[in-house]
N, C-alpha and C positions, 0 to 999 in steps of 0.2 A: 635571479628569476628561477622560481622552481621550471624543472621537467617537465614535458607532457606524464613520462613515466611516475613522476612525485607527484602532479595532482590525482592522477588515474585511482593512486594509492591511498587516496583519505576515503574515497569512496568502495566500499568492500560488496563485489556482485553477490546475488542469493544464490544460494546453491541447489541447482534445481535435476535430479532424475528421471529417467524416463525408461523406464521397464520394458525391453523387449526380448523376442522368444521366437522360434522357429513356428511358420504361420502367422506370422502377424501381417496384421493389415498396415501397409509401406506409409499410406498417410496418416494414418494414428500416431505415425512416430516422426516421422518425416516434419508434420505440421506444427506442432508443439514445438520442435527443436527450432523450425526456421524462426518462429515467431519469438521464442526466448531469445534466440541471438542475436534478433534484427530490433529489441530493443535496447537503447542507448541512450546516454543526455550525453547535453553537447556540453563540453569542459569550457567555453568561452573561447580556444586557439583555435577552433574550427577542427579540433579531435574528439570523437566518439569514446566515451566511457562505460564498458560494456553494462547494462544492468543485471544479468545475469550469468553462470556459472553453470554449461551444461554437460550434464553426464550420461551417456547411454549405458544402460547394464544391460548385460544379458544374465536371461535367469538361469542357465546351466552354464553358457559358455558364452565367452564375447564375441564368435562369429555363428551366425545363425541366419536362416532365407525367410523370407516374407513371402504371402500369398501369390504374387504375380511373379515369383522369382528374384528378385533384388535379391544379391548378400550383404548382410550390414556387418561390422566388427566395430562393438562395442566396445565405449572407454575405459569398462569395468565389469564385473559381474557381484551377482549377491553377495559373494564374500568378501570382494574387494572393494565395496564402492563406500565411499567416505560417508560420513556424518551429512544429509541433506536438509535442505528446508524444507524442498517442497517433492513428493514423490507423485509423478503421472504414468498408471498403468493403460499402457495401448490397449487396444480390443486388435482381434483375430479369432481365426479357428482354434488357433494353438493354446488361446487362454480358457478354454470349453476341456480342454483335458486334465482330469484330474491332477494328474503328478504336476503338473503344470500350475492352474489355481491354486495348489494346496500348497505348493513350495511357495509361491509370490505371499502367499496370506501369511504362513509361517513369520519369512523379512518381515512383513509390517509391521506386524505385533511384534517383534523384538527393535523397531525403530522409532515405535508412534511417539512412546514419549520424546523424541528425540526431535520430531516430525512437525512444522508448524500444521501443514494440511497436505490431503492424500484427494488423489484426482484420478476416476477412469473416465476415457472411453471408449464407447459405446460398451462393446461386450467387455471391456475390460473392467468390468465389475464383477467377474466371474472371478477374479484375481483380489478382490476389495471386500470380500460378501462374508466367501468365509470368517474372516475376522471374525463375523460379532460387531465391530465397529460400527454395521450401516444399519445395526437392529432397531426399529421404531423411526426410522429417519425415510423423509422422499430421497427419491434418485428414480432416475429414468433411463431404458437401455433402446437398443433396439425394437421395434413391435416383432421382428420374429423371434425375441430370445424373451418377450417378457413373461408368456405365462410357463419358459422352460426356469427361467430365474425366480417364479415367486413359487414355481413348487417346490424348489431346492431350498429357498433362503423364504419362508412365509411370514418372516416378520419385517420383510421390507415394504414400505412401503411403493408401490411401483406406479410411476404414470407415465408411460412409454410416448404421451401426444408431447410433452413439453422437452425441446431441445436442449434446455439445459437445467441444473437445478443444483442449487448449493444449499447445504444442511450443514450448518455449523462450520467444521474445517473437511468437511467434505465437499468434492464436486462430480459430479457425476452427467455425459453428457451425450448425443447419440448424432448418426448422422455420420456421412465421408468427411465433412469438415468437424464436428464435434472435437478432435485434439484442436486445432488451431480457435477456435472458437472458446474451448476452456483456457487455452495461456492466455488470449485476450480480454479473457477476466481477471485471471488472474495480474494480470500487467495492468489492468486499469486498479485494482486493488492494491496494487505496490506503489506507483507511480503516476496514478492519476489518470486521466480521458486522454490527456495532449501525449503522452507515451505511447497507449494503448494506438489512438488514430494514426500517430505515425508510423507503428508496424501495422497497421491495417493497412497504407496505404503504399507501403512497403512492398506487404505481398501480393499487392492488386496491378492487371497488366499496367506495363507501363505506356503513358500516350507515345506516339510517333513525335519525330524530331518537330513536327510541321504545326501536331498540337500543341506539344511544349510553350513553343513560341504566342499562340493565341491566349494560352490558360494560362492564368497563374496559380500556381497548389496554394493551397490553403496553410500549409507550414512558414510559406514564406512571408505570408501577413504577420502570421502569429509569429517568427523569431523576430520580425523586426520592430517588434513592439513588445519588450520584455517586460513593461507595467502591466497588462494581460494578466499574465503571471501571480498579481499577487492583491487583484480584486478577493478573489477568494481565498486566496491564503491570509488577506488582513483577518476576513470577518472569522475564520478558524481558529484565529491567534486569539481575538478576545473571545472566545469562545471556551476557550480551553489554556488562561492565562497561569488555572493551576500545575499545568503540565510540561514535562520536557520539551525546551521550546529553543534546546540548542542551534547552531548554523546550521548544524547536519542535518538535523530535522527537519527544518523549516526548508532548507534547498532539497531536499527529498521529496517534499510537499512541493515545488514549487518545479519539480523536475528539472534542477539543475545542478551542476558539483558545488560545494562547499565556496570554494573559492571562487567562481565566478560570481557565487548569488549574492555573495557577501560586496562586489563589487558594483554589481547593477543594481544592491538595495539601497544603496549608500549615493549612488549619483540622483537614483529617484526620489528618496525619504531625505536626502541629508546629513546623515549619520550613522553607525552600524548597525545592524541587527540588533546585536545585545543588548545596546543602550534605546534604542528604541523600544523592544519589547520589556524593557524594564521601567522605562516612563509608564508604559502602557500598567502594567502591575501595579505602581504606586500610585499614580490615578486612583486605579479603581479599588486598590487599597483605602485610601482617604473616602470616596463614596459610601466604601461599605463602613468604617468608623463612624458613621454618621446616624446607622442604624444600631437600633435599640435589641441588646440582646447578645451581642457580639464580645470576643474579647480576642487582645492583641495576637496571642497565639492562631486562633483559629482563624483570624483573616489574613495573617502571614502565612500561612499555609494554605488559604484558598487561592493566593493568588502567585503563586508559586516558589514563593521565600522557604530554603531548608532549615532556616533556623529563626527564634526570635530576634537573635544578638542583630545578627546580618538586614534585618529586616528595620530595627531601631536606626541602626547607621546608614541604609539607604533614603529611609525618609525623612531623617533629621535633616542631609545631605542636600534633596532636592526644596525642602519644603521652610525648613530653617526652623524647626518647632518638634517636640515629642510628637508621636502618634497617639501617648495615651492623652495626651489634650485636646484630641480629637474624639476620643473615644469618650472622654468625661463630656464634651460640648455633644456629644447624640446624645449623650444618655439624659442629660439636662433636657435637651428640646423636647425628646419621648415624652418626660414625667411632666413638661409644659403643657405639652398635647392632651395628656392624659386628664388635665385638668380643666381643659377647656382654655388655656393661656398660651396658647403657640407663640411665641413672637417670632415676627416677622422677619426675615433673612433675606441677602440679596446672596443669587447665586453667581459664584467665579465663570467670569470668560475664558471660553475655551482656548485653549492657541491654535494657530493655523494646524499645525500637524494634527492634533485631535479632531479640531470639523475635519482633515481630510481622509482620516481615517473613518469617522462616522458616515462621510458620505458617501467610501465608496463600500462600507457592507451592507448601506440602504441600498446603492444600485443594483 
């Protein structure tokens, strides 16, 4: 039986930064980081497998004081900090100074292409602006810094009423809570709603021992019903049956490790992922052989097959027949149709697993 430590390690956290600087505002920094590290999926042994990878920088030096005095001592600074995913510039006074903005905007631009997306807030787009990067794009700051930020940077576009706003692999957000309100997007965008709610409710007080007992959280419905889980992740899957549709993927989708999900799909469905989502392919491989127009290449590849070869010996496999005998029996019905002589076909019974996957991405 693997490790906690060996399953931990199929699953690799995102590596995510967080830019601070003498002046900065303590919950800009503070909130992001609590919120990256309080989210997790549950590995199945009832251990926590961090979803995220957090790094404080500081921009000149790794210990630096914040507005109301906190000292923080960061895990790294601009020239020491790794290869990131994802980069959030705090707001403060201190990011209003030039030597300040101008060094943070310099880093970006030698890490964007490096960068899936780049996130300020509130004034921490004073740090984001010089780029060039946010030219022609919304983003929103504070109302006291918006018309000091559109006479500096006038080709942004600025609407200071809207708390948050994402432009592309920007996010830009305003407000004492705005950092913890931007990871919260960003963690429903990695990891789904059921992640994101559970650091939401994470960082909300918690009830007394005496409500405890009366309430039941809402997590605890949802772990104990792991089919939940995968209402929307069926109708995804045919959705996007062309696409990388690995264990990882799909337990990423599903917010859960590799090997758990692999274990709760298989008691619910019957069989593993793989071979489930491959029935699923050759299905609807066979459907589309039926339409007029098509050739064996291009519907092995629409439904996610990387080769012809591979594609001929899965459906020969399941179905007991070539696929181009499918493909000549459309083509035939077409040129029937086309003449006014359709005949008549009776259509194949579905099997149980296919109505139950049809019914539940009706539901």
């Amino acid at each position: 039986m693997k490790s906690p430590s060996d399953r931990a390690s199929i699953f690799r956290p995102i590596r995510v930064g967080l830019v601070g600087f003498d002046e900065v505002t303590a919950m800009h920094l503070v909130g992001p980081a609590d919120a990256f590290v309080g989210a997790a999926l549950d590995d199945g042994y009832g251990n926590r497998i961090p979803c995220y990878e957090v790094h404080t920088i500081g921009v000149f030096s790794d210990r630096f004081r914040a507005e109301d005095g906190l000292m923080f001592e960061a895990r790294e600074t601009l020239s020491t900090a790794p290869v990131l995913d994802t980069i959030v510039v705090a707001g403060g006074s201190g990011i209003r100074r030039l030597e300040v903005g101008d060094r943070v905007a310099a880093w970006i631009l030698k890490r964007v292409n490096d960068t899936r997306r780049i996130g300020a807030v509130c004034t921490g787009i004073y740090g984001v602006a010089p780029t060039g990067l946010l030219n022609g794009r919304e983003v929103t700051t504070h109302w006291r810094f918006a018309r000091d930020l559109g006479r500096r940077f006038p080709r942004l576009k600025i609407d200071h009423r809207k708390p948050f706003v994402q432009d592309g692999p920007y996010y830009t957000t305003t407000g004492l809570n705005g950092g913890t309100n931007l990871s919260l997007a960003m963690i429903q965008e990695d990891y789904g709603p059921h992640v994101a709610q559970s650091v939401e409710q994470e960082l909300s007080l918690r009830l007394t021992k005496e409500d405890q007992e009366e309430l039941t959280p809402e997590p605890a419905l949802f772990d104990n019903h792991p089919i939940d889980r995968f209402s929307d992740l069926l109708g995804w899957v045919l959705r996007n049956l062309h696409a990388d549709l690995s264990v990882e993927v799909l337990a990423r989708r599903a917010c859960m490790c590799p090997d758990h999900f692999s274990k709760v799909f298989k008691s619910i469905f019957g069989e593993p992922p793989s071979n489930f989502v491959q029935n699923l392919r050759l299905n609807e491989a066979r459907r589309r052989l039926s339409k007029r127009r098509k050739t064996l290449r291009t519907v092995a590849a629409s439904v996610g097959f990387s080769s012809p070869d591979s594609f001929h010996r899965a459906f020969e496999k399941k179905f007991g027949g070539r696929p181009s005998s499918y493909l000549e029996n459309g083509q035939r019905r077409g040129a029937a149709a086309a003449n006014g002589s359709l005949a008549e076909h009776t259509s194949s019974t579905r099997s149980n697993k296919e109505l139950a996957v049809v019914s539940a991405v009706e539901s």
